[in-house]
C-alpha positions, 0 to 999 in steps of 0.5 A, a space after each residue: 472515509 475517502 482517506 481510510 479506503 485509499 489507504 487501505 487500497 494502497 496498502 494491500 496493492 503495495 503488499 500483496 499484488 506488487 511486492 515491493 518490499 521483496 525487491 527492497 529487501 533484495 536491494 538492501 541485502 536484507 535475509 529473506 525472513 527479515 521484516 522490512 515493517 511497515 513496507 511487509 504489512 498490510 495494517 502497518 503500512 495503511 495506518 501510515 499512509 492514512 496519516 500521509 494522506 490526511 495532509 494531502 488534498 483530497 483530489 489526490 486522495 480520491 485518484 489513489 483510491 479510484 487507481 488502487 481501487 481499480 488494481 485492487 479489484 483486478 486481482 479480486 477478478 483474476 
C-alpha cells in the first residue's frame, strides 16, 4: 500500500507543485503544447514510479511517501 501512496505523492509533487517537465521541455527545445508523457501526467508518471518503486527496498519507499507526503500536504494548506 506504501508503494501506491509514494507513487502517487511523487507524481502529483513532480507534476503539480514543481513543474519539472516545464523546465524540460524549455531545455529540449520542445513547443509549449508538446507532451512531454509520462513526465506532464499525474496517472502516467505514477503508474511508472510504482513500478520503479517495487524493486527498491521499502525504507526508500516509506521516506519518498513521508517527504512528498509532506509537500504534498503543504500545498493543500497554502
Amino acid at each position: 500500500m506504501i508503494i501506491v501512496i509514494a507513487s502517487f505523492l511523487f507524481a502529483y509533487y513532480f507534476v503539480n507543485v514543481a513543474g519539472i517537465h516545464f523546465a524540460l521541455k524549455r531545455l529540449l527545445n520542445l513547443k509549449p503544447h508538446q507532451r512531454l508523457k509520462p513526465l506532464d501526467c499525474v496517472t502516467c508518471l505514477s503508474v511508472w514510479m510504482a513500478v520503479v518503486f517495487y524493486f527498491i527496498p521499502y525504507e526508500y519507499v516509506q521516506f519518498i511517501a513521508i517527504i512528498f507526503g509532506a509537500g504534498f500536504l503543504g500545498n493543500k494548506i497554502k
